[in-house]
N, C-alpha and C positions, 0 to 999 in steps of 0.2 A: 329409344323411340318406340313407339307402339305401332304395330304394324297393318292391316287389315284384319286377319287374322286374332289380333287380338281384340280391335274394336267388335270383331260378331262375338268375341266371348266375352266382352262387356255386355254384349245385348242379352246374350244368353243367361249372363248373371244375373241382370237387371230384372228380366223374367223370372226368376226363381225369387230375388229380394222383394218382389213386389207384394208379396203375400206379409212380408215384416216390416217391411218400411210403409210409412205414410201416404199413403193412397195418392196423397197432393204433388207427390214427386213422381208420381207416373204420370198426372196428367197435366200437370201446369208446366208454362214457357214463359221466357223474360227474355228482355234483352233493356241493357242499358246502354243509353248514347250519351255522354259525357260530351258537350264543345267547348273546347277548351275558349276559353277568352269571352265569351259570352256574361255580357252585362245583362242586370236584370231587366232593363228597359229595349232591348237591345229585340224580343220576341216583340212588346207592347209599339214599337213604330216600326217595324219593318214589316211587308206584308209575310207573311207563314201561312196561309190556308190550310196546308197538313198539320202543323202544329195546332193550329187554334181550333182543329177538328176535335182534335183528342181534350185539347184544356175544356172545348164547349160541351165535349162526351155524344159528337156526335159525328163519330169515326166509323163505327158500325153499332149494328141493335146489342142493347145489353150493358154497352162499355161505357163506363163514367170516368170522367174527368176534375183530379185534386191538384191543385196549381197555386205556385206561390213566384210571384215577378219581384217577392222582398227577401228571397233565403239567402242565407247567408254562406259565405264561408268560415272557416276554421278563425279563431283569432290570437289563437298561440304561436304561430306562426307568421310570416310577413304573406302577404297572398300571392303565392307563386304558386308554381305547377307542382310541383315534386312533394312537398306535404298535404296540398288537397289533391292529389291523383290517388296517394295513397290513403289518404281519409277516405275517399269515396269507394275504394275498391276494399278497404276493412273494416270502417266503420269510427274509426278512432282517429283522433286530432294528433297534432304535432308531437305533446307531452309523455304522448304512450309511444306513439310509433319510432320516434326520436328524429323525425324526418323536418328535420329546419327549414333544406332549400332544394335546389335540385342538384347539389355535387353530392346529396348522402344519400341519397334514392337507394343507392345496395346495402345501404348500412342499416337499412331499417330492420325493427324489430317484428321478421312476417313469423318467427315460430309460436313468440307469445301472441302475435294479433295478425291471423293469418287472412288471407284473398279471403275471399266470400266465395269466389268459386272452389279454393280448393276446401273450405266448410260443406259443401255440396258434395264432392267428390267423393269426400269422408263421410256422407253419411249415406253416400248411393254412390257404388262406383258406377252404377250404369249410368249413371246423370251425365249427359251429352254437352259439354262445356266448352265455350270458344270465344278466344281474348283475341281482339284486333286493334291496332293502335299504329299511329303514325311516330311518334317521338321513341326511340328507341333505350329511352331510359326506362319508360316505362317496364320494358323486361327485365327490368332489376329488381322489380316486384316479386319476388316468390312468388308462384302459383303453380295450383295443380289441372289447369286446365287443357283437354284433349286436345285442341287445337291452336294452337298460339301464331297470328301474322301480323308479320312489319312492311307495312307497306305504307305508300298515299292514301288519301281521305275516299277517292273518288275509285281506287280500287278496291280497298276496304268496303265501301258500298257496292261494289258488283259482286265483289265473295261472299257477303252478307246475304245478297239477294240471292246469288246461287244456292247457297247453304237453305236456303229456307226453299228455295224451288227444290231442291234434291239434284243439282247436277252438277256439286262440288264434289271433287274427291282431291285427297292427296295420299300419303303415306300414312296419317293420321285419321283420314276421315273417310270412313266410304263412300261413296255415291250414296246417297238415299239415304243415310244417318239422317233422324230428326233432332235438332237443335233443342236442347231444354233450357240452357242459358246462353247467352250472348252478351259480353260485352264491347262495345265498337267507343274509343276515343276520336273525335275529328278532330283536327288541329290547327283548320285554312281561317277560321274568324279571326284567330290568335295572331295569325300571321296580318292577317289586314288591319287587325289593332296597331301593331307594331311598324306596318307599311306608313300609316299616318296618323290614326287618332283610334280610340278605345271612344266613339261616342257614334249617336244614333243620326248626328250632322255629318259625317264623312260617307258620302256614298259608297265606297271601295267596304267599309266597315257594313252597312247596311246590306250590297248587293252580298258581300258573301256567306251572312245573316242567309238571307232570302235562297242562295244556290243549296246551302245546306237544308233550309227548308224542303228543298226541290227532293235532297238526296233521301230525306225521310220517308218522305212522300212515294219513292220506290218502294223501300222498307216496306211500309206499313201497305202497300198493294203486294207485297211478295207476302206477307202475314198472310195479308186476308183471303188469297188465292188458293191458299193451301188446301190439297182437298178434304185433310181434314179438319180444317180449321171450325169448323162446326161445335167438333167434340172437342177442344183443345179451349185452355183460359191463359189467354198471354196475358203477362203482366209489361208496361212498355213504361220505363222510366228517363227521364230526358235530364240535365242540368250541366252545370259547370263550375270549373273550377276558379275562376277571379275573373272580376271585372276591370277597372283600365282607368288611367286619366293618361289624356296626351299619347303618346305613343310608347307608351309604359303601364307597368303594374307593382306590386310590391312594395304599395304607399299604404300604410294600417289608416284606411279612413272610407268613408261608406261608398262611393264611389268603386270601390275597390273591390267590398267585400260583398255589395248586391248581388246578385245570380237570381236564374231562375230554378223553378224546382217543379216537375211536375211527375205525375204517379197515375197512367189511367189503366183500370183492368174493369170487370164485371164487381169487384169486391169492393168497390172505395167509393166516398162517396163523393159526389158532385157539386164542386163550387171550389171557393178559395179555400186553404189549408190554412187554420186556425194557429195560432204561437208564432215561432219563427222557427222554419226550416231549417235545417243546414245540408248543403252540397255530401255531408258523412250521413246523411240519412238513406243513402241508397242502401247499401251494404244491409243493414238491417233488417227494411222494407222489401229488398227482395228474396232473401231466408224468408221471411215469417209468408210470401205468397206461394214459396215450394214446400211450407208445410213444416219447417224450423224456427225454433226458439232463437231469436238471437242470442248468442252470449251474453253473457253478465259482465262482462269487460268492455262493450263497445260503448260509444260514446252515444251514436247516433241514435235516433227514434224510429220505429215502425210509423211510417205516414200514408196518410189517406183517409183513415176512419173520420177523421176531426178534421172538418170543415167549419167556417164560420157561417151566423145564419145569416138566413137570404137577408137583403137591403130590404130595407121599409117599403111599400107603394110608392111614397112621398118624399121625393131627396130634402122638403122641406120639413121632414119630422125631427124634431129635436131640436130648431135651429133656436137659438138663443138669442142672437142680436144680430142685425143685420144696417149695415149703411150704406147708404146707395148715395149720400152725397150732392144730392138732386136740392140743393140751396141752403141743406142744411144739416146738424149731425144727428138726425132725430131718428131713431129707429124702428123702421119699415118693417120688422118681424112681428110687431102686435104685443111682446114684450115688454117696450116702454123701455129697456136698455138703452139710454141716447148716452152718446157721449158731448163730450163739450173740450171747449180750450183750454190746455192745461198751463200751455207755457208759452210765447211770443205771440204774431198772428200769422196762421195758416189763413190757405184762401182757397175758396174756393171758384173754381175757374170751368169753363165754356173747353171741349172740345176730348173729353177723358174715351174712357173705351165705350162707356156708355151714358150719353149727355154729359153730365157735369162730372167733376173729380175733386179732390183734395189737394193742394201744391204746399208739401211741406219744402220749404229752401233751405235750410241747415242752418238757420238762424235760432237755435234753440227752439223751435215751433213743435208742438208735439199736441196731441188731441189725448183724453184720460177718460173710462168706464169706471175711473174710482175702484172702489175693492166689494166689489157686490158679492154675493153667496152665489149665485147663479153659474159664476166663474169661475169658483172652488172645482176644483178636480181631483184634489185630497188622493188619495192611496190608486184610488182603483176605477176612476171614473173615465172612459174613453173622452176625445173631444176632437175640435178640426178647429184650425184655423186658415182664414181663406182672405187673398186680396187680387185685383190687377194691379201690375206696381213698371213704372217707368220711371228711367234714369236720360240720363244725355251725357253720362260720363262716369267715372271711375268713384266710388263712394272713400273720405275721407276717415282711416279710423274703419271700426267693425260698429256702426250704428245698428240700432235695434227698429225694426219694421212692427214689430207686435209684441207685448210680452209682458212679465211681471215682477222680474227677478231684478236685484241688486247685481250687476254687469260686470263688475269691478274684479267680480271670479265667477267663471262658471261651473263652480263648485255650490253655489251659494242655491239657496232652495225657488225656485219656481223655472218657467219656460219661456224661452224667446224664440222667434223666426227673427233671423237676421241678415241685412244687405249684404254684408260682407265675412266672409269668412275664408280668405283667402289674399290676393291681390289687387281687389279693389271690387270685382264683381263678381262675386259667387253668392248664392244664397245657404243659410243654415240652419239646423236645428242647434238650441241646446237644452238641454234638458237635467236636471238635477233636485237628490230630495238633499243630496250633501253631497262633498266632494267622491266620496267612496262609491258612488253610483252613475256620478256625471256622465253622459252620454252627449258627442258631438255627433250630428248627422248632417255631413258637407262633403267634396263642396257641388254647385250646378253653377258652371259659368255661367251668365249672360252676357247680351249682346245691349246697344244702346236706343234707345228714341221708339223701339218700339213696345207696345203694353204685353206683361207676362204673367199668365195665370200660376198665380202661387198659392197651392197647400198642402199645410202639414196637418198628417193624421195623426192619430197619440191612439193605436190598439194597446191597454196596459198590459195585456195576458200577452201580446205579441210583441210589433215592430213600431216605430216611431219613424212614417214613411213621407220623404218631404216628395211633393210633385212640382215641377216647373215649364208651365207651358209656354213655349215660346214664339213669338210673331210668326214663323214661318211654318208649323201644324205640326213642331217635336214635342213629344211631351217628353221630359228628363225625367226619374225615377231615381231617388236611393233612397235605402233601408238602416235599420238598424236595431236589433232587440232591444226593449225596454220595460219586460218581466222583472226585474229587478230592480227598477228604481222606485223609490218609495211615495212618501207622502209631499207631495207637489205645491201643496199650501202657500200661500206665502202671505205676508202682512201688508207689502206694498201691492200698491195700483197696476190696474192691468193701463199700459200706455199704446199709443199710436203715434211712431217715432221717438221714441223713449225709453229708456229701460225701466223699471218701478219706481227707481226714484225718483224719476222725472230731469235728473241732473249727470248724466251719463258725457263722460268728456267729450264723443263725438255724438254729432247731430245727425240724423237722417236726411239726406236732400233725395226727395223722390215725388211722385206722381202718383195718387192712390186712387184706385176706384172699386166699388160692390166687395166691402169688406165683411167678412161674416164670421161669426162663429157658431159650429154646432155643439151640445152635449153627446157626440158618436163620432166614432170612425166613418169618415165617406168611401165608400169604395170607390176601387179604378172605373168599374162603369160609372158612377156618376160623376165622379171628375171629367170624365171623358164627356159627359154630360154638358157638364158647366161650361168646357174647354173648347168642344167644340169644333175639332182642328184650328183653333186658332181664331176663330171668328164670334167665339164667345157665346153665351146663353144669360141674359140680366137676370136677378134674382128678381129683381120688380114682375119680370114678366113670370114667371113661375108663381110669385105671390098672386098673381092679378089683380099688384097695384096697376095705377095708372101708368102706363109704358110710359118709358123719357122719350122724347118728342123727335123720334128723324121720323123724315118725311117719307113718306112711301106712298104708295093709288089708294091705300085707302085712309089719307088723310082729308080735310076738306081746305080747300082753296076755293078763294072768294075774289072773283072779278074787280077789280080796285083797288087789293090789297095790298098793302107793302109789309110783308113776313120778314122779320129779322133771324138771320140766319148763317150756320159757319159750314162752311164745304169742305170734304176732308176727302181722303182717300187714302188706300192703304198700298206700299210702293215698296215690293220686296219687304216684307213683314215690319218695317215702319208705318205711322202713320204722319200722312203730309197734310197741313192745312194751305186752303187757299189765301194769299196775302198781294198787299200792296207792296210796292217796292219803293223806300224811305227816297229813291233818288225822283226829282221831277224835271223831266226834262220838258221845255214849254207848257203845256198842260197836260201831258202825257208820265204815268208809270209803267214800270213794269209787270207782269201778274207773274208770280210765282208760287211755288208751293214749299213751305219749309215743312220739312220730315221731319223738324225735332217735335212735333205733334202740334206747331201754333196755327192759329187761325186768327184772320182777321174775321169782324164783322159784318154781315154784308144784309143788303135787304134784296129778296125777290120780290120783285113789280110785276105783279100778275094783271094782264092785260086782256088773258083769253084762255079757254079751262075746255079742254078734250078729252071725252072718253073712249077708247078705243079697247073693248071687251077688258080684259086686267090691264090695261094698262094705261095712265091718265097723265096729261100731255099739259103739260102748263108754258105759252108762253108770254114773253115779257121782258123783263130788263133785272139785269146782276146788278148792283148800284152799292161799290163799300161806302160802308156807313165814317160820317165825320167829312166828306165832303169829299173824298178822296177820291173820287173819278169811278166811270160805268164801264163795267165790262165790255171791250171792242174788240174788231180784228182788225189787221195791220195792213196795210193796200199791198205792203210786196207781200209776194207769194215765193219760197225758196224751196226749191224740190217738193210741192204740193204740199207748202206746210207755212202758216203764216203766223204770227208772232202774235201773244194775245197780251192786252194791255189795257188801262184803268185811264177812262180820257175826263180830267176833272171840266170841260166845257161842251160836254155832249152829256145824253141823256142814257146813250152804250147803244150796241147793236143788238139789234132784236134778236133772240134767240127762244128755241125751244127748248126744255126740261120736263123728260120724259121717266114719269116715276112710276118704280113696277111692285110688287106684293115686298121684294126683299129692300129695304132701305137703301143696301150697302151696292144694288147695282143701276143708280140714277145715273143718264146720261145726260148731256148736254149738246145740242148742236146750234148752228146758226146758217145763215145762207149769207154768201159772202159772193158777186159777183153773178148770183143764178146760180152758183156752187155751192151743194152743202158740205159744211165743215163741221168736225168731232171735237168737243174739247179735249184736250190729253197732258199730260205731264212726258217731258224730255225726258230722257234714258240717264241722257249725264247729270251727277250728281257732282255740284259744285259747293264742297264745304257739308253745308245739309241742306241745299237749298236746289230745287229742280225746277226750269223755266217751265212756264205755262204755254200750250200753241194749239190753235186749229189745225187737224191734219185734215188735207180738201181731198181724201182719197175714196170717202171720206170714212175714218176708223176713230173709236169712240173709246176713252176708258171710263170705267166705274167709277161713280161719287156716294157720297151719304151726302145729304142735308139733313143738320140738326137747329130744331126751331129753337131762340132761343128765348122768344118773351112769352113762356109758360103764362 
């Protein structure tokens, strides 16, 4: 062991080498944070404000920000700890290091492909080096670093933060020694993958996301505090070693192998990292920022220089086709790309994520673009493919949502996003120029009844990255490089519920709305654009076609009018329509809201029209259409809450509908006894179906009205 004494005659040597050694090892600092279990969408929904400081490059003056939410890990290996711990700390994959899993962690090969710290060591002994980790395997790693501790996550970040204040010391380290490398493993994400789920839906997964954010956030104020952090160039690299399905990892599939990757110093440039990263790119990236050559042996790349370029002005640049479904398949991008019916009858139906949608039923129904040029993507052409897409249950078979390829092998030449890729609700990519290149990128469970923002980008110099936004504001992320797959071509039709040949043995049963395709990669900002949290962005509206018709204050209402109309709301990331209830008892139904997304009909009797500054007050009579009874309140009142119902021999009870700038937050109320009443949907869900009631407290929830006699 090294003693104090020996560290000041490191320093002392250090001084003397500095005149032979590379100027860049006297004055650059790094530290790398490795979290273990960290998926790559796992930064992109949880909040990180220290993290997203450095990805935005706006940590402190000077420091830029290279970020990737698609890198990858190792694929020679199964994705465990023990072969990417050691990838990331040498630079090299499973096949060199020989490191399979984590029972041969000490069997690895560190003389032929040695720590990155002790490469630093060897080329400056004065170089101030210190390895922190919680998993105690990890010290089976060779290394030649001055400081080495095994401790917890949360004290690993207090020694961290001492070391960089100067008022650590031990046997190893002086007091006042300046840190020139650092590396700190955390381990607590990994553990909350494994407490329940590896997904951005488990809170315990998310909050421990967000505490390790917290622990950085130390960090990078113990950096900046330094007092001579002025004259000092830290280099600060973040990622991990596998991502997770279920409360597990170690499954070879994208899910798995997503991570993020990020790289900020004064020297790199700012934006997203161009190709596909991998988790063994630290190793490399931080040699070459103290001023060394990586070896000619490591696997990994120097990152940061190569960024991809900025997004266009216009998220509508490049878009190729676009269908909004609004009564028919004609295409709203100015293109002229429409599609039509290819095979049985789809319909189009009242009540989608935005006005109207598509309802393919699995009756062989499929919609076809034919084989146009426009949709070649041949060798090297980026593209995106984009839907909202709902189910109400488990897809039969792995049906195809978008694509052009013959199904039958996904070896076979063109691409699909597909329902199922898994147990019945997963979403997927596939992609292939031949068997030899095939690439799966799966799985993103869903959930049921409610609309999910689905697209897949195709970067060809990079990743093939599917997003899945879901009713309740997650957006899912996985990756997967696709630099090597070829020429995409195909001879059959691109389909909509089909695969190219239009004859695919299972059928798609699904809900389609604002379906599009670009010629480009869309970035996570404008997904995040389109997405929304979950409340959507219509491509109509961005076009500045004609918006689809919900009603909001600044629609015009006409005294006399009777508007036909479907009432919907959104109830825990489903969406519920207002409906009649099939039973009549005297001349009374029931009003209910089914969440599998149906709506009945209904007309608003506009009797009287108030402006009150934004916000414009219509009232009148709810009246479903087909003779089916007006919306009333119930004469019993039950804990300040009265039952609401469709009286087919009244005209309904008078009520007001108060519509504000946002569609999605129209309320309804009525006066019931000299008491105003809310309308509201029940908490209980019975079946998929939620009672309708006036709460007389009087509390209101949120509606859309969608017009629907365009």
């Amino acid at each position: 062991m090294k003693t104090n004494i020996h560290q000041l005659s490191k320093l002392i040597t250090g001084a003397m080498l500095c005149t032979l050694s590379s100027t860049a090892l006297a004055s650059t600092h790094s530290i790398v944070i490795a979290i273990d279990g960290l998926r790559g969408d796992g930064i992109t929904n949880a909040a990180t404000p220290n993290i997203d400081t450095l990805i935005q490059g706006t940590w402190t003056q000077g420091y830029h920000g290279a970020y990737a939410f698609y890198a990858q890990t190792m694929t020679d290996a199964a994705p465990n700890s023990g072969p990417n711990h050691v990838g990331i700390m040498t630079g090299v994959t499973s096949t060199k290091s020989g490191v399979t899993g984590n029972s041969d962690v000490g069997s690895g090969r560190f003389a032929q492909y040695p720590h990155y710290q002790s490469l630093l060591e060897r080329q400056n002994s004065a170089t101030n080096t210190v390895f922190m980790a919680t998993w105690a395997t990890d010290f089976q790693i060779t290394n030649e670093a001055d400081l080495k501790i095994n401790t917890n996550d949360q004290a690993n970040v207090n020694n961290t933060v001492a070391i960089l204040n100067g008022t650590y010391s031990d046997a190893n380290w002086a007091k006042g020694t300046t840190p020139d490398s650092l590396f700190l493993f955390l381990d607590d994400v990994d553990h909350a993958g494994h407490s329940c789920c590896f997904t951005v839906d488990d809170e315990g997964y998310v909050s421990e996301i967000q505490d390790v954010d917290r622990q950085i956030g130390d960090i990078l104020t113990a950096i900046k505090t330094r007092p001579t952090f002025a004259s000092e160039d830290w280099q600060i690299v973040i990622t991990s070693d596998h991502g997770g399905r279920g409360s597990t990892h170690g499954i070879h599939a994208a899910d798995n192998y997503t991570i993020p990757f990020l790289v900020a110093s004064k020297h790199v440039a700012q934006g997203y990292l161009a190709g596909t990263p991998h988790n063994y790119d630290a190793a490399p990236t931080v040699l070459a920022h103290h001023g060394i050559t990586p070896p000619a042996h490591m696997d990994g790349a120097v990152q940061g220089k190569n960024v991809i370029a900025k997004k266009p002005q216009n998220i509508l640049e490049d878009l190729t086709t676009y269908l909004s479904f609004e009564g028919n398949y004609q295409d709203r991008s100015g293109n002229a790309l429409h599609a039509q019916v290819g095979g049985g009858s789809p319909e189009i139906q009242f009540g989608g994520k935005f006005g109207r949608y598509v309802a393919i039923s699995g009756q062989k129904e499929f919609l076809t673009f034919g084989n146009p040029s426009s949709l070649d993507f041949n060798t090297s052409s980026d593209f995106t493919l984009m839907t909202w897409y709902r189910v109400s249950g488990d897809q039969t078979g792995d049906p195809v949502i978008l694509g052009n390829k013959n199904w039958q092998s996904g070896g076979n030449q063109g691409v699909l996003l597909l329902a199922n890729e898994g147990n019945g609700d997963d979403f997927g990519i596939n992609i292939a120029s031949d068997h030899s290149d095939r690439k799966d990128i799966d799985p993103i469970d869903y959930t049921f009844n409610g609309w999910w923002l689905l697209v897949a980008t195709f970067d060809r110099d990079g990743a093939a990255t599917l997003y899945a936004g879901s009713p309740n504001g997650k957006l899912f992320v996985v990756s997967e490089g696709i630099q090597n797959v070829g020429d995409i071509t195909s001879s059959l039709n691109w389909n909509i519920g089909q695969d190219g040949t239009g004859s695919y043995t299972y059928n798609l049963k699904a809900d389609l709305d604002d379906l599009a395709i670009w010629r480009r990669a869309l970035t996570l900002d404008e997904v995040r654009q389109i997405y929304n949290q979950g409340a959507g962005v219509e491509l109509n509206t961005l076009l500045g076609n004609t918006p689809t018709n919900h009603l909001s204050s600044a629609s015009d209402f006409v005294v006399g009018s009777r508007m036909s109309v479907q009432v919907t709301t959104v109830v825990k990331g489903d969406t519920c329509g207002l409906e009649w209830d099939a039973t009549l008892t005297g001349s009374e139904r029931n009003a209910k809201f089914d969440c599998e997304g149906r709506a009945d009909p209904m007309e608003l009797v506009v009797d009287k029209v108030t402006v009150n500054g934004s916000e414009k007050s219509v009232s009148g009579y709810l009246v479903a259409a087909n003779g089916k009874g007006a919306l009333e309140w119930d004469a019993n009142k039950l804990s300040n809450e009265r039952n609401a119902k469709f009286d087919q021999n009244t005209q309904g009870d008078y009520l007001t509908v108060r519509f504000v700038a946002d569609a999605n937050a129209t309320t309804i109320s009525t006066q019931a006894y000299g008491q105003e009443c809310g309308f509201e949907w029940d908490n209980t869900l019975l079946g998929h179906e939620r009672n309708a009631k006036w709460d007389c407290n009087p509390n209101r929830d949120t509606f859309r009205f969608t017009l629907l006699d365009k």
